[in-house]
C-alpha positions as CSV (number, residue, x, y, z in Angstrom):
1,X,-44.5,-80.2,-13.9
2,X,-42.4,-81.7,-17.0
3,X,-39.4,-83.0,-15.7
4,X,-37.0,-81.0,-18.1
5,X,-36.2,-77.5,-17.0
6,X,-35.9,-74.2,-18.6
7,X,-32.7,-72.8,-18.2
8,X,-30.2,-69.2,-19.0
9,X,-27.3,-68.1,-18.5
10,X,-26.0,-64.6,-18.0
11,X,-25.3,-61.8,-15.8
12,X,-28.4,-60.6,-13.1
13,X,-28.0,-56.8,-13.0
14,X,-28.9,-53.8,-10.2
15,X,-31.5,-51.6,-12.3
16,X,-31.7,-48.2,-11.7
17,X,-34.5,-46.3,-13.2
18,X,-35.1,-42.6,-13.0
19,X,-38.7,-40.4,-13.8
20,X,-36.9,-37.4,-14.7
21,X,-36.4,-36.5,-11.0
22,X,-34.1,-37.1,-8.4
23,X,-35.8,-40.8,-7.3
24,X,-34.4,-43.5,-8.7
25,X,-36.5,-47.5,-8.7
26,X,-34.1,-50.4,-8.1
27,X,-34.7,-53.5,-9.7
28,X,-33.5,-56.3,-11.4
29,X,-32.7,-57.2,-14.6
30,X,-30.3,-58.3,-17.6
31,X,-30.9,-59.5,-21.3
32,X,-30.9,-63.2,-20.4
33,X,-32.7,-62.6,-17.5
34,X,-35.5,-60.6,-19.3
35,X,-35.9,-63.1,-21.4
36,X,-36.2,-66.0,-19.1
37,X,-38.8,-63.6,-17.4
38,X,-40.8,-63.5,-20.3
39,X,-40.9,-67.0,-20.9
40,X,-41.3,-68.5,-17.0
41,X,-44.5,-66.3,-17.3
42,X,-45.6,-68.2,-20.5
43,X,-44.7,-71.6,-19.4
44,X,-45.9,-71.4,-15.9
45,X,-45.5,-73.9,-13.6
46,X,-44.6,-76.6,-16.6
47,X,-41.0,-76.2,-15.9
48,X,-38.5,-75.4,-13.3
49,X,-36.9,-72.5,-14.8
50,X,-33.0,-71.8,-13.5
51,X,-31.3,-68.4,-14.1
52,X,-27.6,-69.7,-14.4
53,X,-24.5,-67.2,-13.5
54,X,-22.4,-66.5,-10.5
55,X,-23.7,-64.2,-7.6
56,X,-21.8,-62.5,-5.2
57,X,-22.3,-63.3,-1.4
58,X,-23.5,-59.0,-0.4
59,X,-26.8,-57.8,0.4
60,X,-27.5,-57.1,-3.0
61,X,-27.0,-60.1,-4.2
62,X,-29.0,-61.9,-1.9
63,X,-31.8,-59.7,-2.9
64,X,-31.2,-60.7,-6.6
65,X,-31.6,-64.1,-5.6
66,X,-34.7,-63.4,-3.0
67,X,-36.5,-61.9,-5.8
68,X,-36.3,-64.7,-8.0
69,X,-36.7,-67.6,-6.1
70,X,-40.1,-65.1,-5.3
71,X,-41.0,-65.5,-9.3
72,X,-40.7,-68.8,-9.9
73,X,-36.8,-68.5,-10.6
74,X,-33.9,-70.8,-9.0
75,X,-30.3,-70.2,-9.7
76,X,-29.6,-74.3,-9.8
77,X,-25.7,-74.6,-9.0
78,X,-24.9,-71.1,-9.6
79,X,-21.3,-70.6,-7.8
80,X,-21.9,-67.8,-4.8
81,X,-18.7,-65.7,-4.8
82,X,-17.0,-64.1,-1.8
83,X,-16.2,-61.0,-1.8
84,X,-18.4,-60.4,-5.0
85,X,-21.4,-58.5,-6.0
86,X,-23.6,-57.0,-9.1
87,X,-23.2,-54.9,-11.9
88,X,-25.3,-52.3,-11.8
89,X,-26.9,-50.1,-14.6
90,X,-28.9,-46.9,-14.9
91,X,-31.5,-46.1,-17.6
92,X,-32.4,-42.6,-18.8
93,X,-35.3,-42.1,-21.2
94,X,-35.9,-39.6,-23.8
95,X,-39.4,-40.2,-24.7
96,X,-39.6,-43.7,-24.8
97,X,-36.4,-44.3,-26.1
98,X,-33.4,-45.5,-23.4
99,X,-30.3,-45.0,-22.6
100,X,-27.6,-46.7,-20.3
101,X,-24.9,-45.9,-17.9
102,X,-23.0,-49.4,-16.7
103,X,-20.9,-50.0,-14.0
104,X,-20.0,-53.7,-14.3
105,X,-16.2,-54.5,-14.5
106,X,-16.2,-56.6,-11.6
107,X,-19.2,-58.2,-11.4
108,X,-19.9,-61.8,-10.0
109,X,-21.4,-62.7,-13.4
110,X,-18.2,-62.6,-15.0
111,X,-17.3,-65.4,-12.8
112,X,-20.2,-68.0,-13.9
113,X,-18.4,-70.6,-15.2
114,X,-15.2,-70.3,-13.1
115,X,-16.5,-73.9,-11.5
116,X,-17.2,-76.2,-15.0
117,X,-18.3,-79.1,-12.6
118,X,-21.2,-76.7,-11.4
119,X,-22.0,-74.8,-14.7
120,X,-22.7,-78.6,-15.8
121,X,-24.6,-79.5,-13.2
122,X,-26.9,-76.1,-13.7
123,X,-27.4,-77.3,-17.6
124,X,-28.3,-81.0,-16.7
125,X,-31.8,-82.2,-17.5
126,X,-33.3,-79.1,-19.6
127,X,-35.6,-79.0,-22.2
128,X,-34.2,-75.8,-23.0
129,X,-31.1,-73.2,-22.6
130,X,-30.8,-69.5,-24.0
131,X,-27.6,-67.9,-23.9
132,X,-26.4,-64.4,-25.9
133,X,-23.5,-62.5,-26.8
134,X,-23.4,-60.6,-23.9
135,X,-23.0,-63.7,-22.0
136,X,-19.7,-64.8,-24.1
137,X,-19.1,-60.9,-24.2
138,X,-18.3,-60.9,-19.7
139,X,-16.3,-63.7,-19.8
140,X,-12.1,-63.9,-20.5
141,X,-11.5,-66.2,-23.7
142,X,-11.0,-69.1,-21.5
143,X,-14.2,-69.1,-19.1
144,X,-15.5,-68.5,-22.8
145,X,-14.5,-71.9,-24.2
146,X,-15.9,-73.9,-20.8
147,X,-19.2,-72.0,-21.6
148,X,-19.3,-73.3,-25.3
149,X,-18.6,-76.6,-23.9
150,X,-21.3,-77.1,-21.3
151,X,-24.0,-75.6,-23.5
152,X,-22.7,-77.9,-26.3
153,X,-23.2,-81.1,-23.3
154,X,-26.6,-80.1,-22.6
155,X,-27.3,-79.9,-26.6
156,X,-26.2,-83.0,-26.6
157,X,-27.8,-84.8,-23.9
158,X,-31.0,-83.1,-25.5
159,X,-31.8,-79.8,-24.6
160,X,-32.6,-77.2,-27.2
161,X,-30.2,-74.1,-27.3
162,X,-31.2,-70.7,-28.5
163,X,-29.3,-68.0,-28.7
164,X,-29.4,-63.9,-29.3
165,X,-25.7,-62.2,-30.6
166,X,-27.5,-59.2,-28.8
167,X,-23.8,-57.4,-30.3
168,X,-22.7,-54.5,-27.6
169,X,-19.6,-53.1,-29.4
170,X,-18.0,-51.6,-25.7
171,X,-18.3,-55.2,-23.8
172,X,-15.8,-56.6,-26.7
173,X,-11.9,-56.2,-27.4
174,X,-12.5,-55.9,-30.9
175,X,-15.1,-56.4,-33.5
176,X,-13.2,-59.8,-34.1
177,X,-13.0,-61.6,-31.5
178,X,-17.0,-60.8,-31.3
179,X,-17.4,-62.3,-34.6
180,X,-15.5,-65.5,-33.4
181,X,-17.4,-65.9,-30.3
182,X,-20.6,-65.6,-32.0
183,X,-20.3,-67.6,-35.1
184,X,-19.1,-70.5,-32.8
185,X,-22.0,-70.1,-30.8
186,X,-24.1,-70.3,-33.8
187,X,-22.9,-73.8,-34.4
188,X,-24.0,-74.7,-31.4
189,X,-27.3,-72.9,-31.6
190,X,-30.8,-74.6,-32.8
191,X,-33.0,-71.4,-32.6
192,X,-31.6,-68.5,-33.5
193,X,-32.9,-64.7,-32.5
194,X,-30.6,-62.3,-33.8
195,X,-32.1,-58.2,-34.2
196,X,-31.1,-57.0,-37.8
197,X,-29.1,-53.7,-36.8
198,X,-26.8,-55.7,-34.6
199,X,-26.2,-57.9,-37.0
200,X,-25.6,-55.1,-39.9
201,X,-23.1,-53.5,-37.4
202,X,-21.3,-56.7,-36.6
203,X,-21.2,-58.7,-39.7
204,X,-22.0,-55.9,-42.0
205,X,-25.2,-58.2,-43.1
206,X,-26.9,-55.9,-45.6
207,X,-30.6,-57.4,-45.0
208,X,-32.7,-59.2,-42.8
209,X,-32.1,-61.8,-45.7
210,X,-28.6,-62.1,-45.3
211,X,-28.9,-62.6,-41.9
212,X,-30.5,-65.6,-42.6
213,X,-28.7,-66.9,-45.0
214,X,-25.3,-66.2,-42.9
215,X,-27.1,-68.1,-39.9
216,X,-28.1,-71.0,-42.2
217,X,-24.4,-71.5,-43.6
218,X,-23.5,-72.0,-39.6
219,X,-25.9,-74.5,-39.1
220,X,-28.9,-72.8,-37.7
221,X,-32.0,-74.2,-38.7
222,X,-34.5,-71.9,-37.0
223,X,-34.4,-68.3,-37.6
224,X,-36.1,-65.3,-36.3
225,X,-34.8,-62.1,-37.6
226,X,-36.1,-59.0,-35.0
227,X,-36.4,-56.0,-36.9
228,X,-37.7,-53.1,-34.7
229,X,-41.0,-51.7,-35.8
230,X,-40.4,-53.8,-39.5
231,X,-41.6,-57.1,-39.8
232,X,-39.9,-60.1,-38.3
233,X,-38.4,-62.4,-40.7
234,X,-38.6,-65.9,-39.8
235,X,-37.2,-69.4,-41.6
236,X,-37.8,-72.6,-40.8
237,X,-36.9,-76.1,-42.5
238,X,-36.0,-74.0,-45.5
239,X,-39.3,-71.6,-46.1
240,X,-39.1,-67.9,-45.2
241,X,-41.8,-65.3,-43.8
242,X,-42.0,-62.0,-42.8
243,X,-44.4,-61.5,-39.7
244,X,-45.3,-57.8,-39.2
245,X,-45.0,-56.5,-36.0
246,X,-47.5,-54.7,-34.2
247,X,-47.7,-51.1,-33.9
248,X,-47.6,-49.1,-30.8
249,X,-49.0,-45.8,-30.7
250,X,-47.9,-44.7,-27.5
251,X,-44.7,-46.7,-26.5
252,X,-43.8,-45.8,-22.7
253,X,-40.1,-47.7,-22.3
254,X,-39.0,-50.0,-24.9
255,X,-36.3,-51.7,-22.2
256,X,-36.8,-55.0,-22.7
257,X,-39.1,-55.4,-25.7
258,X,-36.6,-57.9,-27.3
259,X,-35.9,-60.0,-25.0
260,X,-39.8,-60.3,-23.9
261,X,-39.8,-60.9,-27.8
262,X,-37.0,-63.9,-27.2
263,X,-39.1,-65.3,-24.1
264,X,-42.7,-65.4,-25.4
265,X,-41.1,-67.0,-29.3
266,X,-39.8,-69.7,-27.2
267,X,-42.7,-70.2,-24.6
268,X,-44.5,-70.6,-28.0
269,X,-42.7,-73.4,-29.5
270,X,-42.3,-75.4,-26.5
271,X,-46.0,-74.8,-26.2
272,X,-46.2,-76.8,-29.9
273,X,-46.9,-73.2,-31.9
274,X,-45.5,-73.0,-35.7
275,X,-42.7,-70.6,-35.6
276,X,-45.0,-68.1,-37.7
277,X,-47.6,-68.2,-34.8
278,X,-45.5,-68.1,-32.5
279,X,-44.0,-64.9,-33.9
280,X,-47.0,-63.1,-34.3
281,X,-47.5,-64.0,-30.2
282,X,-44.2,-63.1,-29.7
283,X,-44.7,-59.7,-31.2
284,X,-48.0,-59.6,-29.0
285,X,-46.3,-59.8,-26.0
286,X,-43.3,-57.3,-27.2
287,X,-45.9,-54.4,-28.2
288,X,-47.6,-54.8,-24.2
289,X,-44.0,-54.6,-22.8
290,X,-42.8,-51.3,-24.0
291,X,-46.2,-49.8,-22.4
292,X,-45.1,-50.5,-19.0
293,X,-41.9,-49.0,-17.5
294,X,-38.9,-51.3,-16.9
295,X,-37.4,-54.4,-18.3
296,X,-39.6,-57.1,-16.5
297,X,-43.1,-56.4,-17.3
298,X,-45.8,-57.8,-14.6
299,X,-46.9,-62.0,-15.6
300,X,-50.0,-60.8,-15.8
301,X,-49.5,-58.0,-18.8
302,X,-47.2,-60.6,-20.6
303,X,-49.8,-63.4,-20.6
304,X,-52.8,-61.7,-21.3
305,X,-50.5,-60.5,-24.6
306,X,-49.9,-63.8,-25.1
307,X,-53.0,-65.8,-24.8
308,X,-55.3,-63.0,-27.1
């Protein structure tokens, strides 16, 4: 095992997904956390991977934690929280296309870096951290800033950071004080993963293009543009490409499919993949999650997308 970790950070959510019926599945999930799903599968037992956030000290929350430490998944320093416990969220499909109810105001998560000497500690010695906007979007303006700052340690001390704006318009004040939080993150960020129609609803981009070129002026220098069903646009030391992505005939849920996108594009570069290979393995891996049900595909379906 490489002695340099894998690490994100992020809120761990209750899922609750219904058939149509009256059952409802519980599970586990969250965008950070799907994505560090994704790419624990694809790195195996190289790295330690750490999902870093606060937990609260219920039943629940010692299930979230069971489950991971069960996959392959530690929680490093995490702060446990009395009194605390998960948000929870509900999906509802039309077709394949979801929706969500959230019930997350108090959740532990929102606590994760309410001990900096610990949020450090989880960031030490890592090869890698992810982080989105929906992580800067749970915390207060001040948990915010000691956020930015350990991320920006661990860049430092020489872990890579990548990051998603993943832009959710009711987890924010206003549309300005989004914009802030991202673009600072951006200029701490060395792989970017941003989805187009967030980006055109945040910063108005107009094109895939522009969200490049906006990412670029913040000091990004790797770029993947997610698109949906259009091609992925990707740039690297200064040359762009479009990848296309892979059709699905029959999608089943598409909860999750960017994040698994997130996870497998940066299982591939650690692996040593060019960022165009490692989009077209990334989009792979994207088309076999949204035929399964559920945010966290099964290691299996995600690697045998991965290695074709």
């Amino acid at each position: 095992m490489s002695d340099k970790g894998i690490a994100a950070i992020g809120e761990c959510m209750l899922e609750l997904s219904g058939s149509g019926g009256a059952d409802w599945r519980m599970g586990f999930a969250g965008d950070t956390l799907n994505t560090l799903w994704a790419l624990n599968a694809l790195t195996g037992d190289d790295r330690q991977a750490s999902y870093v956030s606060a937990f609260g000290d219920d039943p629940f929350s010692n299930e979230q934690i069971a489950f991971l430490e069960q996959n392959g998944i530690g929680i490093a320093a995490s702060p446990r929280i009395a009194g605390a416990r998960p948000g929870l969220y509900a999906i509802t499909l039309a077709g394949a296309e979801r929706s969500f109810t959230y019930w997350r105001g108090d959740s532990a998560a929102r606590q994760l870096a309410s001990d900096p000497a610990a949020l450090a500690t989880s960031l030490e010695n890592q090869a890698l951290v992810y982080f989105s906007g929906i992580t800067l979007a749970i915390l207060e303006p001040a948990a915010r800033q000691v956020l930015m700052q350990a991320v920006g340690r661990a860049r430092t001390n020489g872990a890579i950071v990548a990051f998603d704006a993943n832009y959710r318009s009711r987890l924010w004040k206003s549309v300005d004080e989004a914009r802030g939080a991202v673009t600072e993150a951006l200029a701490l960020t060395d792989i970017a993963l941003p989805t187009f129609p967030d980006e055109e609803m945040l910063f108005g981009d107009t094109s895939p293009r522009a969200t490049i070129e906006r990412s670029t002026a913040a000091g990004v220098a790797e770029i993947v543009v997610k698109n949906g069903e259009q091609p992925a646009l990707v740039r690297c030391k200064g040359a762009d490409e479009a990848i296309p992505a892979q059709s699905v005939t029959t999608p089943v849920d598409t909860t999750g499919a960017g994040d698994s996108f997130n996870g497998s594009y940066l299982a591939a570069r650690l692996a040593g993949q060019q960022p165009a290979e490692a989009v077209r393995s990334a989009h792979r891996v994207a088309a076999a999650v949204v035929q399964v049900r559920g945010a966290l595909a099964p290691y299996e379906v995600l690697r045998n997308a991965f290695e074709k």
